[in-house]
Structures are given as C-alpha cells and as structure tokens.
N, C-alpha and C positions, 0 to 999 in steps of 0.2 A: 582763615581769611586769604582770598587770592586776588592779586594785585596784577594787574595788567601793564605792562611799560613797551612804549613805540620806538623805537632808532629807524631814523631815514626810511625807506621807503619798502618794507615788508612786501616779500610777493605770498600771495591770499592761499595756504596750505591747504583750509578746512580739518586742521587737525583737533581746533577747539569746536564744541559745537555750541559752549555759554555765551550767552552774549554779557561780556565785560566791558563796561566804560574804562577806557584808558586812563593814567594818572597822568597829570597835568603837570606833576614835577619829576624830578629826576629819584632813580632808587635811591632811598636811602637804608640800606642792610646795614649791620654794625661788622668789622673787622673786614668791609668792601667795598673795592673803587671799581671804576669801569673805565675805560677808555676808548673812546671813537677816533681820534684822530688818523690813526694807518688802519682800518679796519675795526675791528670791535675784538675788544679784548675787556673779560671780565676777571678781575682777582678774588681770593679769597685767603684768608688765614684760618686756617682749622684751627683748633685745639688737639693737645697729645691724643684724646682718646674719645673722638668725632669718628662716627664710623659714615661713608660715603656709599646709598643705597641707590640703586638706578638703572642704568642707560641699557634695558630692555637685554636683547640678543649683544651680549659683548665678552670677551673671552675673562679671564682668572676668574675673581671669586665673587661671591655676595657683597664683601667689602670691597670698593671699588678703589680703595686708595692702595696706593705705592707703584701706580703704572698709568701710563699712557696711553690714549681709547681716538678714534678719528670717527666719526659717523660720517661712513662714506658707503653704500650699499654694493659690495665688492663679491665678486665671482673668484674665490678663492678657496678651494677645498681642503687646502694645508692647515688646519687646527691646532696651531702650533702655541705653544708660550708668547714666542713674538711676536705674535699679529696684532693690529691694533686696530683692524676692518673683519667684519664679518659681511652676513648679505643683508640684516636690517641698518635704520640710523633709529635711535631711541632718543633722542635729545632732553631725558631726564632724571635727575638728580633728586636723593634727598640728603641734606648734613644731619645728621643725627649725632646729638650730644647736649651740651649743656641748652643750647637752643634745637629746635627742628625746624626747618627750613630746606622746599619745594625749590627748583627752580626746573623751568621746561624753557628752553631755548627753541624758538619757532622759527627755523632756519634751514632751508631744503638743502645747502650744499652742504661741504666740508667743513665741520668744525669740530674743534681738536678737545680735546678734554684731558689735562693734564692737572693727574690730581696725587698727590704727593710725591712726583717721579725727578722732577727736576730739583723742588724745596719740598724738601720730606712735608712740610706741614703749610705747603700754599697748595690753591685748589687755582689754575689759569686756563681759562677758557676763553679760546680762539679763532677766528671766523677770519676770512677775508672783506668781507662787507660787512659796514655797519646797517646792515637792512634786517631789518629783522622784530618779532614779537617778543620780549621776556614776560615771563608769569613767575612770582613769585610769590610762595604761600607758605603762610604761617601758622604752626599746629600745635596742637600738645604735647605731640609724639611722631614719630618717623612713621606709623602705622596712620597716624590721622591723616599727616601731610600726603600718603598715597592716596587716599579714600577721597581727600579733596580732590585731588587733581583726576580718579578717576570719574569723580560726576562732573569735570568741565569739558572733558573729551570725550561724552555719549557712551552709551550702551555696548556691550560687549558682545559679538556674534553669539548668537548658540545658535550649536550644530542640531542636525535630525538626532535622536538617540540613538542609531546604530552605528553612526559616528563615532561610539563609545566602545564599539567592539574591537576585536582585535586584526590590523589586515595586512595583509602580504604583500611585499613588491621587491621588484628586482628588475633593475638594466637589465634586459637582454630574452626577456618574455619574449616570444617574437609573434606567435601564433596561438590560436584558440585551443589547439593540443597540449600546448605548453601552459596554457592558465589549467584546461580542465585537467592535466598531472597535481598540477597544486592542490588545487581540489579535493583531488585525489589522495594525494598527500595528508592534506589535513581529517577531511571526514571520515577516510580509512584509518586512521589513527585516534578518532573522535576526540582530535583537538577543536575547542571552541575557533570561528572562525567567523566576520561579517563580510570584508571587502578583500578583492583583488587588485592592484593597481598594475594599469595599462601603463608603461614606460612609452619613450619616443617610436619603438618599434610599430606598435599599432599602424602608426599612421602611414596613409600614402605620399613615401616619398619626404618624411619629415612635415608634411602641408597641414598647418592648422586647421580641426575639424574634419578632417578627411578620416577613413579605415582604408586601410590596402585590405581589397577584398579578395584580394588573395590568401590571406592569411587569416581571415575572418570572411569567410564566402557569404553568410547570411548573419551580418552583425545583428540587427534588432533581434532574429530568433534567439543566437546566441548569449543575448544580456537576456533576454528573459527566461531562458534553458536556467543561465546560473542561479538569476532572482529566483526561480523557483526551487533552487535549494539553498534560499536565504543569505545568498553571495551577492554584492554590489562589484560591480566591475566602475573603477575609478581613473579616471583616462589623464593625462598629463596635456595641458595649452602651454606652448612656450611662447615667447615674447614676437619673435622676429615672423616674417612674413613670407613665406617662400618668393622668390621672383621666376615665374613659369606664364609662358603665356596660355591660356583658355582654364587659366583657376582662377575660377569668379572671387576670391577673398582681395588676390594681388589687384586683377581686374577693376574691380570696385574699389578698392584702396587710390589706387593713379586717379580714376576718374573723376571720384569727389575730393579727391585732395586730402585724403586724412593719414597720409605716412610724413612723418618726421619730414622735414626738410635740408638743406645746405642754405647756406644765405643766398644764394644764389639761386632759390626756389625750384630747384629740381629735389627729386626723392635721395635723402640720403640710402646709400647703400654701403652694405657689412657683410661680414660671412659669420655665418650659426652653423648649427645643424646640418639644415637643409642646402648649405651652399649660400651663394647670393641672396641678402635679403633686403624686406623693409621694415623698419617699427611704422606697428601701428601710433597716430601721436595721443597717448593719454591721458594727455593735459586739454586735450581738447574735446568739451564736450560733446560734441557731436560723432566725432571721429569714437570717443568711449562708445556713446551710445550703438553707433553702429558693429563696432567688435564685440559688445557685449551682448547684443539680438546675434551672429553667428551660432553663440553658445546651445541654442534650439536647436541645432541639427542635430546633436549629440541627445539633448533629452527627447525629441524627439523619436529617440531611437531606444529607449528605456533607462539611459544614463541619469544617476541621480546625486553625483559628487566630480569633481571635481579638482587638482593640484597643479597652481599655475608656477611655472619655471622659467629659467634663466632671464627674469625679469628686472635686473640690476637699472639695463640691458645687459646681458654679457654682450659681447663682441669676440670674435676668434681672429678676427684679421677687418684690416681695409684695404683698398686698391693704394690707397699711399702709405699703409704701414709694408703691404709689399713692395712698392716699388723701392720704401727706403731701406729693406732688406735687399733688395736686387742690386741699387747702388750701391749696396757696402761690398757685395760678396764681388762685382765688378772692380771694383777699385781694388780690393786686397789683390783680383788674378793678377790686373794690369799693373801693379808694383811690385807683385811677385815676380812677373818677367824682367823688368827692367829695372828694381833694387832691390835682387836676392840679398839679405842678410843686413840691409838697412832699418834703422829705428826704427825708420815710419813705417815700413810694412810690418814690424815686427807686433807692432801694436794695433794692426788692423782686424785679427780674431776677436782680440776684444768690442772691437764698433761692430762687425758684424753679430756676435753673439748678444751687444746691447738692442742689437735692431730686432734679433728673433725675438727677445724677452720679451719687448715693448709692441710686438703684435698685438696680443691677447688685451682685450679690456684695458687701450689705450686713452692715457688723457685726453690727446692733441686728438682720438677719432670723437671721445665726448664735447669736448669744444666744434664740433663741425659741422653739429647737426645742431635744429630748431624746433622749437613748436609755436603752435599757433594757440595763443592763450587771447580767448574775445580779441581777435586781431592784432594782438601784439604779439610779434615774435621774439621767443625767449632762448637763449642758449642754452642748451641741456643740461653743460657743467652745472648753469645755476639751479638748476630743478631737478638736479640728476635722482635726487633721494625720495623721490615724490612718482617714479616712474611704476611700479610695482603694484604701490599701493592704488593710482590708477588702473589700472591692471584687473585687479582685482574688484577692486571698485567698479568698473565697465560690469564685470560679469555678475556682480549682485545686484546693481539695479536693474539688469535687465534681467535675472530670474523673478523677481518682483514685477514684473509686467510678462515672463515668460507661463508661470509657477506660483502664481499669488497665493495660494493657498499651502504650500509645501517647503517645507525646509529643503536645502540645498547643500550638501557638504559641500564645502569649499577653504583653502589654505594655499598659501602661496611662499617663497624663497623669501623674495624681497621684501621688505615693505619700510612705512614709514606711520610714527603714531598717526591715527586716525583711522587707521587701512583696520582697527580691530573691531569696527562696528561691521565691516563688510565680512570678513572671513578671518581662517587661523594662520599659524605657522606652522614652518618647520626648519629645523636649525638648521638643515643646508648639506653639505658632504660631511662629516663626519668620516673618522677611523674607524677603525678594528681596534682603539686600543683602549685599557683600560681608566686614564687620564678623562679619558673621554666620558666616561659615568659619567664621574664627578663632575667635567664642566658642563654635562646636561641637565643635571641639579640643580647646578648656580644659576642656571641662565632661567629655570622656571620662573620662581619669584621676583627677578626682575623683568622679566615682560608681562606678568602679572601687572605690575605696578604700572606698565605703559599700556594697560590693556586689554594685552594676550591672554585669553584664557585658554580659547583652544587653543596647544599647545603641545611639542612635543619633538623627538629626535628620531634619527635613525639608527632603530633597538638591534644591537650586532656590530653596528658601524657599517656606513656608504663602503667606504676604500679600506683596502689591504684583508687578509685572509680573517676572520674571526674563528676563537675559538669555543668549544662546546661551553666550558667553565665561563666565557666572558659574557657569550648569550644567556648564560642562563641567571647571571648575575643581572644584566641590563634587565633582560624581560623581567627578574623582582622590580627595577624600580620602575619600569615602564606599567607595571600593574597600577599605576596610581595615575600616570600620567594623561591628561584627554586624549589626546590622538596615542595609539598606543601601534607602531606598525613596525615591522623588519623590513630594513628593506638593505639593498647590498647594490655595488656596483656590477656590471660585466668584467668579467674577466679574474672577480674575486670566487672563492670556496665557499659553494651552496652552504646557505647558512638557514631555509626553512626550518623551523624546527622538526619537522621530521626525518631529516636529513642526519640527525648526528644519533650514536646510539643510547639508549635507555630514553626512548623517545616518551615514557611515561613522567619524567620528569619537566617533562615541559609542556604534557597536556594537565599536570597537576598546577604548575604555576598560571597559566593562561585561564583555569578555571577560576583560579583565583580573583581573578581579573572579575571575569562573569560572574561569581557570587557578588562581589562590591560593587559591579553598577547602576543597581536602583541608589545606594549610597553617593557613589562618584559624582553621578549625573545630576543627583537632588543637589550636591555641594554646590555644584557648576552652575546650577540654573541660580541657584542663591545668589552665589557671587556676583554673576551677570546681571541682576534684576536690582540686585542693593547697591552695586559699583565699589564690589569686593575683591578680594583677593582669593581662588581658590587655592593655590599655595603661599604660605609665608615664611620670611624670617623666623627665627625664633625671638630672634631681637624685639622683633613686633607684637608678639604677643606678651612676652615676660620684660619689655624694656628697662625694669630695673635689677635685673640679674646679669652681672658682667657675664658670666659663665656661658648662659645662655644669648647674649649678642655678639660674645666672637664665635659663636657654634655655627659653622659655615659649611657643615655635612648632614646636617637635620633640617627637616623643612614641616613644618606647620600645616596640617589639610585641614579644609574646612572647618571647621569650630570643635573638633571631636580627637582627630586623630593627629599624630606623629608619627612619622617616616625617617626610618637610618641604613638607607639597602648599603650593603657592602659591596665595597667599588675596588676592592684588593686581589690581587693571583693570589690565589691559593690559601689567602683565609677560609678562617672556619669562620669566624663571626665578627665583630666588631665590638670599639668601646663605644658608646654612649653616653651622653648628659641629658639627666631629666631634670626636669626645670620645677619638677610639682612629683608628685607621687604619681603613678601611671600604672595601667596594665598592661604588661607584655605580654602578646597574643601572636600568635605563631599558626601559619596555618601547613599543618604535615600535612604528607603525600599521601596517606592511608586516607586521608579526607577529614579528618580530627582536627581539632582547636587545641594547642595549651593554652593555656593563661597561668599569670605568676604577676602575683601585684608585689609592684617595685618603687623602693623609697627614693625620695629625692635625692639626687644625685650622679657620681659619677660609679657605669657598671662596664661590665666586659658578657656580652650576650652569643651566643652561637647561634649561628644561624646555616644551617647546612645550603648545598648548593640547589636541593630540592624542597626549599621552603620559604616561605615570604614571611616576614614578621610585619609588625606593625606596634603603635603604643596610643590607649585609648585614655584621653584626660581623665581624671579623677573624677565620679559621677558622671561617665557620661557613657553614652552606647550608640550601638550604630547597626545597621540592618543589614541583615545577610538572606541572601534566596540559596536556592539549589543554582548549580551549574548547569548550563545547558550550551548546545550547540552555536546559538546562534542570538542576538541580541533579541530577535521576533520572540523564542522560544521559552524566553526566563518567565517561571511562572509564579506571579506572585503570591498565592498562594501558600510558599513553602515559606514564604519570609517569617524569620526570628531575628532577635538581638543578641548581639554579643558587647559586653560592655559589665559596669556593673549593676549590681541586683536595685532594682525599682526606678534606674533613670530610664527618659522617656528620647523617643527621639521626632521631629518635627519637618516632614518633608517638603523640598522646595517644591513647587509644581512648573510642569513642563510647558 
C-alpha cells in the first residue's frame, strides 16, 4: 500500500508517474515523528536488527545503516569512505525488519539522511524546506516494498541490445587513428567488442555536437567504416554551452532565452571544458525541447548512443569565485609587505587556499543562477538535483520524435529518480582500486530499487594506474553487469585489455560476457516490463535467513542465478554463503563448464584470475550461445542450457 503525504508547497519533480490522492491527515508510522517547524525533519527508531535498503548511487554498503548519506548530485571523483555525495540523489529508503516500510522523499535539493551515525539506532532525515512529497509504502517484505515503489515511478529504460556488448573508452581518444588502433587492438586479438566511446576530444573545441574535422576528416564515413565492422562509436554531450560567437547552439541559446539565468536576467556564466559557458535551462520545457532536437546532428551522422556528462552542473570556476581568489592572494601580498611576521598575515594562506578550494562546484555559484519553470523563476540550489535528469530527459523525448522507431543508447553521470524511464547510469570517476569492486556491487541493487537497471561502472577504474590482476577481477563482475565498458582516465596506464600480457585471459572472460547475453538481456527486459529488480539483495530473496541478509558481497540476478566475483589482491577464490543448495558453474579458459552441486551453506570456492564463476538456484537453468565477436554476430542457433537436468527456462522478449 502507498500513501501519499503533502508538506507546504512541493516543486512538481515528475519522479512519480501514479496518480496518488494525497492523505488528508498527517503520517501516522509507529516508532515516528516528523517536524516542520525549522525545516522538515523526519525521525525514526529502528530496531537492533532492521536492515536500511536504498538511496540508489551512495557510497558503503547494501546496509545503509551506521553512516551519513546527503543527496546532493556532486562532481566529485574521490570515492572515498568519507563521502557522503556522489553524482546521483536517490531519495529512497527501505526499513527492513520486524515491519517493512518504503519511504521516497520527493525533494530536489539537499537532504541529509542520517541513519544510525549519530544514535546507532535513530534513522533523521533532513531537508531545509518543509516542501516537499513523502510516499510511504507498506509491504510484506523489503522486496515487495521495492516492487511497489518501482510501479509508482514508471517503466525502466531499455537499451538497444547491443548496448549489452562490451565497450571501450578512455580520456584522451583524440583522433580517428586512435579509435581504429583500438579496434585494432580488440579484433586483432578476437576479443568480443560492440562500442567505442568518443571522450570530450572529438569535439570541435569542446562545442556540444560539433567533431573537430581535423581529427575526424569525414565523420559520417567514418561511423559507418566502424558500423561496418559491428563497432558503435558512442560520442560524450556535456552540460555546459560553449560561449563563441557564430556557434549557432550559443547563438540560439541567447536568442530565445533558454540558458540559466542570474536574477538579474542576464545569461549566467561559468567555466567547464570549453572555457566560458552557458547551461542550457532544463527545467524548462521549451529550452529541454530545443537541446534535445541538437542531438539529430550527431544521429544524423550514423551515431546511435549516446553518454551525457558533467551534468551535476559541474562548475570549474566563476568570475566571482575568481575574483575572490584574487582578493585573497592581494591582500595576503599587501600584508606581506607591511606586517611581515604578523598574525594576520600569517593566517592569510589559509583564506587564500579556502578560496582556491571553493572554486570548483561552488555553493554561492549554485545560488546565482535561475531557471524559468512555466514562468516562475526558481533558484537552482533548489532544483539543483533535478538538472541531469533533465538532461537527459531533453534528449529521449526528442529521439522519440528524432528515431521513433529505434532504440537509442543513452546514460548519463547525474541524475535524479525519474531520469530511469529516459536512459542509464554510470557511477561517475571511480579508481584503480580494489575497494572499488566492491562498492560497485553495492551500488547495483540499490539503484535497481530506484530504477536503474541500465547500469554500471568504470571496469579498471576512471583515475589512478590499474593493474592486470584488478582488471581482470572487475571485468568477472562486469560480465553481469548491463552496461559493461572499461574506461580510464588521461594521463593513467593503458588499461584496454589488450594492452596487458596473456591477452587470452581476457578474450576468454569478455566471451564470457557474449555466451550470457541472450540470458542477461532476457533478465533485463523482464525486470523492466514487471517493475523488477535485475539485481538483488540476498536479503530479498531468502528474507528469512539472517545469514543470507547480512550477505552484502553476493548479489541475486534474475530469478536463476547468483554472483560472488572476488574483489581481493591476490586471492585465489572466495568464501561464499549459499542460502539453498546451488550449482557451482565456473567457466574455464579452454572454453569448458565445471559444475559441482553444493549444499547449503557456508564454502570457500577458487576461482582463478582467468575464470568467472557463477551459482545456479536449485532446479533452475539458464541459456548459453557460442561466443562471437560482436552482439549482431551471436548465433542463436548454438544455444544450450547449463543448469540442472529437465528445468526449463522462459525468455523475456525484447
């Protein structure tokens, strides 16, 4: 049952798509009070052994208790323990315990979620305005309580299928040489391979929609050069706007009025990429509609996906975050002259090195600027979490009027619940480090629960050097994962997998990948069609086995399978908890299956660095093809079951 509750004056998110009659009296939860008067502040008391499921993209674990979470949609690459921002906001919860109970906070800015960090065993959640929607749903189970909430927030994007393949990218691509080495790379190695993704270099001069045709002298030819060896070349839109005079996108932006504003009705202006910029405003539909018809130029040209960035907005600087770095570093010279060795200049590096900090993705630059929402101008802070998912949202309605008949890859950094009927994600900057598996694990299932199916990380890690052992560990679990791509920053150690040596170990896992995608994808369209989960808890399936709800390194796939990639240097395998009897099915590098049926409980499994395992429920089986090049290529034909003897398996259709 879902319960709808009003506080003061909600601005309209579109993240529900049910229509719910509001309730007419105040919540009444048991062991929970609410307070409006300084803002909105919601309590809760858990019980010792409530486990807290939720808030989409957010750092630690599947149990969301014992730490502090902000949903605030932040350009921050550091993936650290301390974070308490990543780049989506998820604004949903489930308690899972002696009751189960939903709650979705429908609320675009800052609000804080502190759930057993302060009082081990209160749940306080935070907000500066009491404006806002609560939804509150009541289940049988922390699995039903998702299922609810995901049929009141619409349909779940699916991708084209070859969206399921496996694809390459990296900062610092620069030129059409540089993609067709990769290429090269891969098909010379007869690693399976479907897309290439275009970083910011493509473009002329940083300028959204543009190709520097320098670097790509005859782009259309060259997307269909690659299309015809079963390659998608996947190009990057980032948020901001370049400011150049005679580029029709800036041009048209001023003219009809659709970049952000200041209160003072001029175009606000920032620095990205490209130098000086504008946000397009996409909160406004008009201004969406018209950046999302742009997107034609590019499919015009044979492009047929898509990866929209730095859409928080980041911000790199303003003309007043510099000048108030100019005033500090002014003021520290002019006290240096005149009171060498004095307090006050002594403490001057500190104000200037607060003022560099406070460049990047500053508060006071999101307080500056406006949008025009039906003629009301809104502050950004307050809408800041909702920028993305417009974003994104601009460019799938308008493939729906570009493309009507054609699926469109599409995933973006930012977003905000709702943004998962338009396109996918992806986690953001990631490391090179091994920490990093595992929080790409945890974060699956809960943006599942707000949505996200297409889904997924940077296989290797964005920043810092990767090593052979740690790619080869991620790409096992990336073999499960929807979007499945490597991608690396500039200035880190080539990490394509043909890059490192005993390059056959990594055309046997990726194959891997290509035997399970008539499976993966049938999972996927299921879950999207049902308003399912294709990854879950364990919690959620077995919720009355303790063992199996604090199991926060195994993750549930579609109704058949379990997954435990080992996320450790220099392990050989991993322990495991099975929750039921299962098959242990391992697929070696010679191209062979083992299988070893294993009793319930707790085992210790090897798994070498050139093998993927997997564990198939009791009676149940799942379809495998031959490996092939390329997602066009997999020929159904070869398909068999691996599972046990006389179960049946029931495909989703696409």
């Amino acid at each position: 049952m879902v319960k709808k509750y009003i506080f003061g004056k909600p601005f309209e998110t579109d993240a529900v798509t049910a229509q719910i009659q509001p309730e007419r009296s105040a919540p009444q939860i048991e062991n929970a009070r609410i307070e409006t008067d300084k803002g909105f502040r919601f309590y809760y008391e858990m019980n010792d052994t409530d486990v807290i499921y939720g808030l989409g993209e957010a750092n630690r674990g599947i149990d969301k208790r014992g730490y502090i979470y902000v949903s605030r949609c932040s350009d921050d690459p550091d993936h650290s323990e301390d974070k308490t921002s990543f780049y989506g906001a998820h604004n949903f919860i489930i308690i899972s315990g002696v009751k189960n109970i939903g709650l979705f906070f429908d609320y675009p800015s800052d609000i804080t979620f502190d759930i057993g960090y302060t009082g081990m065993n209160r749940i306080d959640i935070s907000c500066g305005r009491a404006d806002l929607y609560l939804y509150v749903i009541d289940g049988d189970s922390a699995y039903d309580v998702a299922r609810q909430f995901r049929k009141i927030i619409g349909k779940s994007y699916i991708p084209p299928k070859y969206a399921f393949g496996f694809g390459q990218s990296r900062w610092g691509y620069k030129n059409a040489d540089d993609i067709e080495n990769v290429v090269k790379g891969y098909r010379g190695n007869k690693i399976p391979i479907d897309m290439v993704y275009l970083d910011i270099d493509y473009m002329d001069g940083y300028k959204d929609f543009t190709v520097d045709d320098r670097r790509f002298p005859d782009f259309p030819e060259f997307v269909k050069k690659m299309r015809s060896k079963n390659i998608r070349l996947i190009p990057i839109i980032d948020a901001g706007v370049k400011i150049e005079k005679d580029y029709d996108v800036y041009e048209e932006g001023v003219k009809y009025g659709y970049f952000c504003k200041r209160e003072d009705g001029t175009d606000f202006t920032a620095a990205v990429w490209p130098g000086w910029t504008h946000f397009p405003d996409m909160l406004n539909a008009d201004a969406r509609k018209w950046f999302g018809r742009k997107y034609k130029r590019l499919i015009d040209q044979g492009i047929e996906g898509f990866w929209n960035d730095m859409n928080e907005p980041a911000i790199f600087y303003s003309k007043e975050g510099i000048d108030s770095l100019n005033e500090a570093i002014i003021e520290y010279a002019d006290n240096l002259k005149s009171n060498e060795g004095d307090e006050e200049t002594e403490g001057l590096p500190g104000k200037i090195k607060e003022a560099f900090e406070n460049l990047q993705n500053s508060p006071d630059d999101y307080r500056r600027f406006y949008h025009n929402v039906n003629g009301k101008m809104i502050r950004h802070d307050m809408v800041h979490n909702l920028y993305g998912f417009n974003m994104t949202r601009a460019a799938a309605e308008a493939f729906e009027e570009i493309v009507p008949d054609k699926r469109i890859l599409l995933f973006s950094r930012s977003s905000y619940i709702g943004m998962h009927r338009y396109g996918g994600v992806w986690t953001g900057d990631n490391k090179s480090w091994w920490s990093h598996i595992l929080l790409n694990l945890k974060m699956m299932p809960s943006l599942n629960m707000c949505g996200f199916l297409y889904a997924g990380a940077d296989l290797g890690g964005f920043g810092c050097n990767a090593t052979r052992d740690l790619v080869l560990r991620w790409l096992a679990f990336g073999v499960f994962t929807p979007l499945m791509r490597n991608h690396a920053a500039l200035g880190t150690r080539n990490q394509e997998c043909y890059q490192f040596e005993n390059v056959e170990d990594f055309c046997h896992i990726i194959k891997v990948r290509y035997r399970l995608i008539p499976y993966l994808y049938s999972e996927f369209v299921k879950a999207a069609e049902n308003d399912d989960l294709y990854f879950k808890p364990l919690g959620f399936v077995y919720p009355d086995d303790r063992y199996a709800v604090l199991t926060q390194d195994q993750l549930m796939l579609g109704n058949e399978i379990m997954v435990a990639p080992v996320y450790t240097q220099n392990a050989e395998g991993r322990y495991v908890y099975l929750p039921e009897e299962m098959m242990f099915a391992k697929f070696l590098p010679d191209g062979s299956i083992s299988r070893q049926i294993m009793e319930k409980g707790h085992h210790y499994v090897d798994i070498a660095l050139n093998e993927v395992g997997l564990f198939i429920k009791k009676g149940k089986c799942i379809p495998l093809v031959d490996a092939a090049l390329s997602v066009e290529e997999i020929d159904m034909s070869t398909l068999t079951m691996l599972g046990y003897d006389g179960a049946g398996y029931v495909f989703g259709e696409d």
